[in-house]
Backbone bond lengths (Angstrom), bond angles and torsions (degrees), N, CA, C in turn:
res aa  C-N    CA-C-N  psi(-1)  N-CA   C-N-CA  omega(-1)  CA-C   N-CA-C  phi
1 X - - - 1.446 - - 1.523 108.41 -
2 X 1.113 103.47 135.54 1.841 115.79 -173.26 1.778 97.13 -64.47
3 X 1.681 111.90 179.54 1.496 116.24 164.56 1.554 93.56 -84.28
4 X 1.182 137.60 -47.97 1.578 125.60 -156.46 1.966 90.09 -74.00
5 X 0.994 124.10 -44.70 1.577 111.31 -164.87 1.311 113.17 -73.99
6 X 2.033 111.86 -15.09 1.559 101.78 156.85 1.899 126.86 -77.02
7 X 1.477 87.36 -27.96 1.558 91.68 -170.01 1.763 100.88 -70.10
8 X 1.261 129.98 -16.42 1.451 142.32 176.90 1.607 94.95 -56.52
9 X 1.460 107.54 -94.35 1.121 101.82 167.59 2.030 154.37 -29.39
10 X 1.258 92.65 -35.88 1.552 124.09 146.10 1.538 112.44 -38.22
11 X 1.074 111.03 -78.82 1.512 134.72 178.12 1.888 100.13 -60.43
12 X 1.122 114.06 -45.66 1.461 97.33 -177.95 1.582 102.65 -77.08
13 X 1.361 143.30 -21.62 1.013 137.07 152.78 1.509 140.49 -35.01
14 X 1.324 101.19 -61.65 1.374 141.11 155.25 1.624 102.40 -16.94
15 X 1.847 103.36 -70.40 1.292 137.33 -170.49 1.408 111.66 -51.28
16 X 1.409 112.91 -45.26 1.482 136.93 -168.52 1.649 96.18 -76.43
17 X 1.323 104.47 -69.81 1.438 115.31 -158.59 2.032 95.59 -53.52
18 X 1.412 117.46 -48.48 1.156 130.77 178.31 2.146 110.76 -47.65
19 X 1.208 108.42 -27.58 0.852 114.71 173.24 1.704 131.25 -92.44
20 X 1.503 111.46 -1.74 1.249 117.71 -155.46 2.059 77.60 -109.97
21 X 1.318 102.27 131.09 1.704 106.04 -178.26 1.753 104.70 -76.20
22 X 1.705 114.16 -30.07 1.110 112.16 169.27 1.528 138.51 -87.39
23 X 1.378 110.20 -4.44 1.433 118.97 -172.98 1.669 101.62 -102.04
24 X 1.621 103.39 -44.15 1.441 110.11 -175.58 1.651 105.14 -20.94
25 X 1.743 105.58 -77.49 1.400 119.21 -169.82 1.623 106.06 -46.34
26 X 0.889 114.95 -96.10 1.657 100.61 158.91 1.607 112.42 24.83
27 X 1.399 102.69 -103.18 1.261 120.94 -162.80 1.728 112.38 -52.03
28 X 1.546 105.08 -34.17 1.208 108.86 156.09 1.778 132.92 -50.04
29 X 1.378 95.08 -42.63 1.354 95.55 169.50 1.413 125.07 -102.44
30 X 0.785 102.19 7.00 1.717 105.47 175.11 1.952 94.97 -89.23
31 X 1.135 100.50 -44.47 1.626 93.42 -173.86 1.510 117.49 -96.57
32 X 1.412 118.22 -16.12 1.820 103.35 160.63 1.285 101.91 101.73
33 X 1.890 102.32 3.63 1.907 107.98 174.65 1.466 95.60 -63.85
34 X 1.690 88.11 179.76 1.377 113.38 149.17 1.440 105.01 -146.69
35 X 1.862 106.91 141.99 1.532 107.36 -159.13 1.200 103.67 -66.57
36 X 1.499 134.06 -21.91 1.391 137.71 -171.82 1.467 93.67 -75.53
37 X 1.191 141.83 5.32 1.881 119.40 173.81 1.643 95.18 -128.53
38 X 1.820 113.92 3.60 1.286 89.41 176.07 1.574 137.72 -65.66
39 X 1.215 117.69 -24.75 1.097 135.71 172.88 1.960 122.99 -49.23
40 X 1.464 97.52 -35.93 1.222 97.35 -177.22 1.381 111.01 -107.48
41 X 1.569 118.66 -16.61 1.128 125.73 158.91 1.778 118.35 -49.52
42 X 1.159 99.01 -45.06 1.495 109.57 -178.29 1.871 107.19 -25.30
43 X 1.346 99.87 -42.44 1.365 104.10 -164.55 1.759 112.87 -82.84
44 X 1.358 91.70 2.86 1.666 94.80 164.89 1.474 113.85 -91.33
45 X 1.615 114.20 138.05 1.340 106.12 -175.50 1.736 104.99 -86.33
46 X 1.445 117.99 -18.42 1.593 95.58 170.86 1.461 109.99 -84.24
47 X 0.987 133.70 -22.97 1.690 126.86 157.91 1.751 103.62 -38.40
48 X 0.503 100.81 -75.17 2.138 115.15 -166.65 1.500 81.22 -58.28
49 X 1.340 145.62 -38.26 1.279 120.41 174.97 1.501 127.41 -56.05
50 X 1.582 101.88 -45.75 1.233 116.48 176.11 1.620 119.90 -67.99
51 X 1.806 116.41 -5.60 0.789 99.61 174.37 2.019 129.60 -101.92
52 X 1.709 75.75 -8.07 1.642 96.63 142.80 1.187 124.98 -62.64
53 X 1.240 98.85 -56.51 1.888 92.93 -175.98 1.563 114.37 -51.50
54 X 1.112 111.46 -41.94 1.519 113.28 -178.55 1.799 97.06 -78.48
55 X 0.727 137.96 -22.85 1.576 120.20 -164.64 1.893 92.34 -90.71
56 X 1.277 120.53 -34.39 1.403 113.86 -168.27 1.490 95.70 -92.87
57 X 1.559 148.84 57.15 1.408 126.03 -158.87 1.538 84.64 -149.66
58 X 2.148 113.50 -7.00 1.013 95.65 164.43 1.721 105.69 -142.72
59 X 1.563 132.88 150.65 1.621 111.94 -155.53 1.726 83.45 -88.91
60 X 1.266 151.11 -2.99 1.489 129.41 -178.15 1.559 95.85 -81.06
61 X 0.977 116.50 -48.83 1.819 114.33 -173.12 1.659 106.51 -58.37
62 X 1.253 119.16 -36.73 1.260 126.95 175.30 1.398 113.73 -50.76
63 X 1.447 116.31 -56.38 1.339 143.80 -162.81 2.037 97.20 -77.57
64 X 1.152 110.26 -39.86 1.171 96.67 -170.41 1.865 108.58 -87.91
65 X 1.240 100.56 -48.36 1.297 107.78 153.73 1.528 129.37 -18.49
66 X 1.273 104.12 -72.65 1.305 128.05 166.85 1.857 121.10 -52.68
67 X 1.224 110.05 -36.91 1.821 121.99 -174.55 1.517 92.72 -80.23
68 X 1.396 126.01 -48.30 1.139 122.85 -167.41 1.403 118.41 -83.16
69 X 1.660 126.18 -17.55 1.309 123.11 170.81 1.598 105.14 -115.12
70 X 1.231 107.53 34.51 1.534 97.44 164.84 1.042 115.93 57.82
71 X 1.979 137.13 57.85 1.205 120.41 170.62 1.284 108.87 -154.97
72 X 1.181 122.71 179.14 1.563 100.92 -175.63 1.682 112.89 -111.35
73 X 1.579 95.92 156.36 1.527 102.20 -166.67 1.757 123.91 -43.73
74 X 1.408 108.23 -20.14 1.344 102.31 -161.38 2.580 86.93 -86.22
75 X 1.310 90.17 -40.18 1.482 84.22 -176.92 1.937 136.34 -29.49
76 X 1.039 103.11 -41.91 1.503 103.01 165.87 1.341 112.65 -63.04
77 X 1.225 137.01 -32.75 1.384 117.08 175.80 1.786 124.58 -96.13
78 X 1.344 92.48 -8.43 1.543 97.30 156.54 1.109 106.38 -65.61
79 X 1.557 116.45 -59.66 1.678 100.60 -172.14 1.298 115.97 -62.23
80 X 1.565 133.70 -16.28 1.408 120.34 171.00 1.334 100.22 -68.40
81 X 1.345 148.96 -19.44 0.810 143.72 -136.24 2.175 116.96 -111.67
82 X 1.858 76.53 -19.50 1.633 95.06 179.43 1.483 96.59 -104.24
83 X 1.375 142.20 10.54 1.303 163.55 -137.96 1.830 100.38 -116.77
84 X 1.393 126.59 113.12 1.203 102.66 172.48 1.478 136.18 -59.96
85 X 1.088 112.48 148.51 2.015 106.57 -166.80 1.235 128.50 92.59
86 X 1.392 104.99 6.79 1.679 112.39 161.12 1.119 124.05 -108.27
87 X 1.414 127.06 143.23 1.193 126.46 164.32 1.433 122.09 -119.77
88 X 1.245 119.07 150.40 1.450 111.82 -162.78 1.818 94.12 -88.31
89 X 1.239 107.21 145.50 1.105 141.31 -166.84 1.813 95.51 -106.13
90 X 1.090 118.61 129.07 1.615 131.81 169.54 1.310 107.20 -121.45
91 X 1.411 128.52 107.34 1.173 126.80 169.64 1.862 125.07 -118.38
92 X 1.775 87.70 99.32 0.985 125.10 176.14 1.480 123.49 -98.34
């Protein structure tokens, strides 16, 4: 997965999560935003990381996420994964 086809997804996350009245707060506080800088934050790539991190941290948000924008379950964490500041984890 490219950096622009994760940060796509990122941003459609963003979009989703921004739209959900119950996750928003959440996601707000789990990450230390404020919804008033999300917009320009967007254009940070460790912002959009974190908003992977929080969207893949649970598999129903994944799953719904995923059913509703047409993509498949494993995709959000690839794109965290093409995202600067991750490292892939092998658990062996």
């Amino acid at each position: 997965m490219t950096g622009e086809q994760a940060e796509l997804i990122a941003l459609r996350a963003l979009g989703w999560l921004a739209g959900d009245d119950e996750l928003w707060p959440v996601f707000l506080g789990a990450t230390g935003a404020a919804a008033e800088d999300a917009r320009e934050r967007a254009r940070d790539p460790a912002f959009m990381a974190s908003v992977l991190e929080f969207l893949t941290s649970d598999d129903a948000m994944v799953m719904a996420f995923c059913d509703q924008s047409d993509l498949k379950y494993e995709d959000p964490l690839r794109a965290r994964y093409a995202l600067p500041g991750a490292e892939r984890v092998e658990w062996t």
